[in-house]
C-alpha positions in Angstrom: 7.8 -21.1 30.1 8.2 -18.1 28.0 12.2 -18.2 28.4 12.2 -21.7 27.4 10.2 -20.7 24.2 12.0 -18.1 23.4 15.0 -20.1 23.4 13.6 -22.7 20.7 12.0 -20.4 18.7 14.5 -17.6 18.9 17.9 -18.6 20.8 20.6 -16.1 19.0 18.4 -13.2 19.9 18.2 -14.7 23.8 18.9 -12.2 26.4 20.8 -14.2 28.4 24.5 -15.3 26.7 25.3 -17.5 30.0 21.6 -19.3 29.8 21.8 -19.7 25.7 25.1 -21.7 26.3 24.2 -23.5 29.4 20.4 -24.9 28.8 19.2 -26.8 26.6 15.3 -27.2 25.2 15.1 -29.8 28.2 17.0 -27.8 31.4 20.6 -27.4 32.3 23.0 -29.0 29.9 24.4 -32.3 31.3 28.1 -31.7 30.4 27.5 -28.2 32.1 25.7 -29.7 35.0 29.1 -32.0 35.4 31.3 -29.7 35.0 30.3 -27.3 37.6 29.8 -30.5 40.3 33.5 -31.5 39.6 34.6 -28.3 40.0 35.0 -28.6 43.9 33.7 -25.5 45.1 30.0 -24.3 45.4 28.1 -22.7 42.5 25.3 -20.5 42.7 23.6 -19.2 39.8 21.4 -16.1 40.2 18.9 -14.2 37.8 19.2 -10.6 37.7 16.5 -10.2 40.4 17.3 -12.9 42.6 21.0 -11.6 42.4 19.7 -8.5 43.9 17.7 -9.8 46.7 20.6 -12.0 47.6 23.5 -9.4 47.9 22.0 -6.0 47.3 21.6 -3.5 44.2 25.6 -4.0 43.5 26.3 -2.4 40.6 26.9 -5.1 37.7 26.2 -5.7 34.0 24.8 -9.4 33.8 25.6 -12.2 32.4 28.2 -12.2 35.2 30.0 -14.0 37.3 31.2 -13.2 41.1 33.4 -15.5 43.5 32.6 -14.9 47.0 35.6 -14.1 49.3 36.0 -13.1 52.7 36.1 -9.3 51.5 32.9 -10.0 49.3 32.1 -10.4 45.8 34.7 -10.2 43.7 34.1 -10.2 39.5 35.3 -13.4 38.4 34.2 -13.1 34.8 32.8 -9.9 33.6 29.7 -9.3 31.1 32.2 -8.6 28.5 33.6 -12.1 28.6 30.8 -13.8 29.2 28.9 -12.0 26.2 32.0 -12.9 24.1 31.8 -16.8 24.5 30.4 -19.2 21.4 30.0 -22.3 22.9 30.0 -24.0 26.2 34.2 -25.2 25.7 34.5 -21.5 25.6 33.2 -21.5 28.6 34.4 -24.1 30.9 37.9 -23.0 29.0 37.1 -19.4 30.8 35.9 -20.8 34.1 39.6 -23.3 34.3 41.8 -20.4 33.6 40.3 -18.1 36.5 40.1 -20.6 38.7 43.4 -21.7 38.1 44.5 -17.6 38.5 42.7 -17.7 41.7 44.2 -21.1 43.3 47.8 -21.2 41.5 
């Protein structure tokens, strides 16, 4: 309740760039909710904590983004990009061009 607050009241000094972009006062952002489902392949989004009880006290600077590979997590977009994005086109523009690095 207090995030959602604090993202009405207050959402350019939000902690979180990748939340600020992708939820609304009322949840996850329908274009962003159907953008990730078309995208083909699972998505998981963590919080800081629950990143940490899933895969360990890796180091990583969040908002972040991982891909999971046979060799582990692998930093698909770093804190640095993420932190630099406006706008959810921004994003999904991001999230195309990696995936399209990755797959070829």
């Amino acid at each position: 309740m207090k995030d959602y607050v604090h993202k009405i009241v207050s959402p350019a000094s939000y902690g979180c760039k990748l939340c600020a972009i992708t939820y609304g006062s009322r949840g996850m952002k329908d274009e962003w909710k159907i953008f990730i489902e078309q995208l083909g392949i699972p998505v998981r989004f963590f919080h800081r904590d629950e990143f940490a009880g899933n895969y360990g006290n890796i180091e990583a600077s969040f908002p972040c983004g991982y891909i999971e590979t046979e060799n582990g997590l692998e930093l698909f977009i770093s804190s640095e990009e993420m932190n630099k994005l406006n706008n959810l086109k921004e994003l999904k523009t991001l999230v195309r061009t990696k995936i399209n690095s990755i797959l070829g």
